[in-house]
C-alpha positions in Angstrom: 0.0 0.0 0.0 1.2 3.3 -0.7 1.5 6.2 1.5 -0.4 9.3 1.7 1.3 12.5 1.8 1.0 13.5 5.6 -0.6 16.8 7.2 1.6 18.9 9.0 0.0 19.2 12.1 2.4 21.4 14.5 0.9 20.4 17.7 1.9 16.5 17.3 6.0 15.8 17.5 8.5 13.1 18.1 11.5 15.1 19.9 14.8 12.7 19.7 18.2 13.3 21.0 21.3 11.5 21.8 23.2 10.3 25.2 26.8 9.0 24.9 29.2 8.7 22.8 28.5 7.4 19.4 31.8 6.3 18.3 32.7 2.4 18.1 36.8 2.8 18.8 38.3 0.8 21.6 38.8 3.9 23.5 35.4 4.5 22.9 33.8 1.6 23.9 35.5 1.1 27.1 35.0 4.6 28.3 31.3 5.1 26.9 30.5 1.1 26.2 26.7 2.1 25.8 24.7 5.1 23.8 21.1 5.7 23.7 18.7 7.5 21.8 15.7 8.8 23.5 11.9 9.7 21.8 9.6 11.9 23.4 6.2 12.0 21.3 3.7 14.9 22.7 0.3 16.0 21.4 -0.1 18.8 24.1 2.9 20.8 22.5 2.3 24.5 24.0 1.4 23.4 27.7 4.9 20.4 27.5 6.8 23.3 26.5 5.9 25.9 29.0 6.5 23.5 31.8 9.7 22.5 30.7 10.5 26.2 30.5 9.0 26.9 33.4 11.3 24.6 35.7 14.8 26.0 33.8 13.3 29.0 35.0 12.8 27.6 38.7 16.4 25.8 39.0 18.0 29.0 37.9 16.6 31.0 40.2 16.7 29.1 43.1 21.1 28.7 42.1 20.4 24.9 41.7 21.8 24.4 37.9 24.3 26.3 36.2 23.1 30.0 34.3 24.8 29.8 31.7 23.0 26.4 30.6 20.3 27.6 28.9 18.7 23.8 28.9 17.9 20.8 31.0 20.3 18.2 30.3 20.5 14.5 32.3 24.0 15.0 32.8 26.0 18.5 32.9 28.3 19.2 30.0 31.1 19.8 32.0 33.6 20.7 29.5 31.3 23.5 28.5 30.9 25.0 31.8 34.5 24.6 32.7 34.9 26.9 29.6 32.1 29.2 30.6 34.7 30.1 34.0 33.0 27.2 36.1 35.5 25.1 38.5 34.7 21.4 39.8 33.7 22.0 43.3 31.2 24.0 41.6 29.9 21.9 39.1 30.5 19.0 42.1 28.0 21.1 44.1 25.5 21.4 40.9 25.2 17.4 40.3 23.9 17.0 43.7 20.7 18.5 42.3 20.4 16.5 39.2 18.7 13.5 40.7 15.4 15.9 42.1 16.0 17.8 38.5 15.8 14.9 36.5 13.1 13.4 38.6 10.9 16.7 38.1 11.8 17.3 34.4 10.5 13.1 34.1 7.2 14.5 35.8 6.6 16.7 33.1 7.3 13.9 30.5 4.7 12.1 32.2 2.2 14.1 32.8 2.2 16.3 29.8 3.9 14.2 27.0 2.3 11.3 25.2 4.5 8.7 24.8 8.4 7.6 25.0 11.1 5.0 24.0 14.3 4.6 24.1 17.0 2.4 21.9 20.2 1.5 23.3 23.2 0.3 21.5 25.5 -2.0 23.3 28.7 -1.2 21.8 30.8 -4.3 22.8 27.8 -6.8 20.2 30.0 -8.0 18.2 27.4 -7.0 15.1 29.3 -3.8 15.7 32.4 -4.9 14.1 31.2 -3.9 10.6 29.3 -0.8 11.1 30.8 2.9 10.8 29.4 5.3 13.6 27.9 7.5 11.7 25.6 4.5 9.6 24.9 2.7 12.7 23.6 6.0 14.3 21.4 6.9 11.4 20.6 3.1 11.3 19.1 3.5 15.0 17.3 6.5 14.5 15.2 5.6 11.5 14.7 1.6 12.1 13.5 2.7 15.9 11.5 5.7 14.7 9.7 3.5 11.9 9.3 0.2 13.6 9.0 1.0 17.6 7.8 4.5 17.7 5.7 4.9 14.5 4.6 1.8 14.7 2.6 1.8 17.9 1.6 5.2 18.5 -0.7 5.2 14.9 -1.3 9.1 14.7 -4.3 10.7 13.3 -1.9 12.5 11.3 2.1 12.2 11.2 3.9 14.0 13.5 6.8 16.2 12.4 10.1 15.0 13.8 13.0 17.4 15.4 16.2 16.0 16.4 19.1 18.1 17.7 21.1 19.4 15.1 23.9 19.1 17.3 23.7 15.4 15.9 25.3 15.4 12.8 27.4 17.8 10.4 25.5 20.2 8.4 26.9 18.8 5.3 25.4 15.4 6.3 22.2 16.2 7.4 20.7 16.1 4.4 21.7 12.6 3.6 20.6 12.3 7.4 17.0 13.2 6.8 17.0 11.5 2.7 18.1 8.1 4.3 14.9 8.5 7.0 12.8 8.9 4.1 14.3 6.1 2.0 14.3 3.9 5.2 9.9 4.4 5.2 9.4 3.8 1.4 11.8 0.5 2.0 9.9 -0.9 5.5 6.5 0.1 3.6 7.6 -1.5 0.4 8.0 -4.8 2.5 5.0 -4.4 4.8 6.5 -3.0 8.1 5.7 0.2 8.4 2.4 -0.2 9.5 0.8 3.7 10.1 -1.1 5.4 7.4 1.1 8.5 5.8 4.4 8.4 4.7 7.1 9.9 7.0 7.9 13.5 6.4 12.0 13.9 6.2 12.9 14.7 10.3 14.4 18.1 10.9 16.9 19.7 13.2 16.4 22.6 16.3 19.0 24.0 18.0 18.5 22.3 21.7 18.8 25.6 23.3 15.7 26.8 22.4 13.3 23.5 21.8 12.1 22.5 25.2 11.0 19.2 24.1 14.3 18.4 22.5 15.4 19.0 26.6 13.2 16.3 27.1 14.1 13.3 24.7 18.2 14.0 26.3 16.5 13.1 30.0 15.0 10.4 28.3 17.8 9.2 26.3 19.6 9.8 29.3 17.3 7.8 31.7 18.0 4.6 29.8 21.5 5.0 29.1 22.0 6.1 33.3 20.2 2.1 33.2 23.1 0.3 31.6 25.7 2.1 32.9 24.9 2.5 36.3 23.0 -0.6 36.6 20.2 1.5 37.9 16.9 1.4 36.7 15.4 4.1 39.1 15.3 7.1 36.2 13.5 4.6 33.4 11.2 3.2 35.9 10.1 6.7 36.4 9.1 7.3 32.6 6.9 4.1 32.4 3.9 5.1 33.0 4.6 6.8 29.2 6.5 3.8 27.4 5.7 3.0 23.7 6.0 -0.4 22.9 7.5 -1.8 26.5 9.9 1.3 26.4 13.0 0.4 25.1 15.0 -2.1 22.1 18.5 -2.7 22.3 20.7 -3.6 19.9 21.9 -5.9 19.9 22.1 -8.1 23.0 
């Protein structure tokens, strides 16, 4: 069956983001051996967003995250602040307030968002060994966004799709966002994409000013924070909003 063209409908989104290193060298992997993306999916777009702004604006005020981070992130960039003139006792001092952050950025998701997954790459599978970072990220993104996320919410209409365009070059986000396209004709061609319209080609924000890009790095982040801590407590949190059990990981 052949797509539709979809209907742009701005208050229906999947926000995706990144958490961990991407890249599949020794070094790599035994520093960062796991990386997640996270989906957020929301209907309720303008009410999401204000909350999300509204708690930036709370931990700022009340000196509990950093001012110059003009985002919520799961984990401080540290590098970044220690450019911005920040030291470690003070960025010490900071991540003892990420765990009530994160918890009340993950209320947010849940009460006002719609639905979330995450996809994990275990970087020591040995089905690794023949994949370049870069194809096994945009791999990820669009098999996970097709199959797991598409898949089970079934939209009225499609949603648009923002990623951070952080992600990827901007000479290869074109090829980025053409693959994602090519990936949907392909999986519909065979009979697994299973939702009515054809997927739009994904585009990029700046993460600084999309609140709900702020939300698929907590979420990302949550599931990562479960493989490499070996702590489930974040995720757990968020599953009250899971699509499709929550999570696929490749490859066990």
């Amino acid at each position: 069956m052949s797509g539709r063209r979809y209907k742009k409908v701005d208050s229906e989104v999947i926000f995706v983001d990144e958490s961990g290193d991407p890249g599949l060298g020794q070094k790599s992997i035994d520093k960062s051996p796991y990386y997640t993306i996270g989906f957020v999916y929301c209907k309720n777009l303008p009410v999401f967003k204000k909350q999300m702004k509204r708690l930036l604006r709370k931990v700022h005020k009340r000196k509990q995250y950093p001012r110059h981070l003009e985002e919520l992130k799961f984990h401080l960039p540290k590098s970044d602040l220690i450019k911005k003139g920040y030291d470690l006792d003070q960025l010490k001092k900071y991540e003892t307030k990420l765990p009530l952050i994160r918890e009340q950025a993950i209320e947010i998701i849940c009460n006002e968002g719609s639905g979330v997954f995450g996809a994990t790459l275990d970087k020591n599978s040995r089905k690794c060994d023949t994949w370049t970072t870069e194809r096994i990220g945009n791999y990820i993104f669009a098999q996970t966004l097709i199959r797991n996320v598409m898949n089970n919410i079934q939209p009225r209409h499609t949603p648009v799709v923002l990623y951070d365009k952080g992600r990827l070059s901007a000479a290869k986000n074109e090829a980025f966002k053409d693959y994602v396209v090519r990936k949907d004709a392909y999986l519909r061609d065979v009979g697994i994409s299973e939702y009515e319209y054809t997927l739009p080609k994904p585009d990029h924000r700046s993460s600084y000013t999309e609140p709900g890009i702020w939300a698929a790095d907590i979420v990302a982040g949550a599931f990562r924070y479960k493989h490499m801590e070996v702590d489930s407590h974040y995720a757990d949190l968020l599953a009250t909003k899971y699509i499709d059990g929550g999570e696929k990981l490749y490859w066990p």
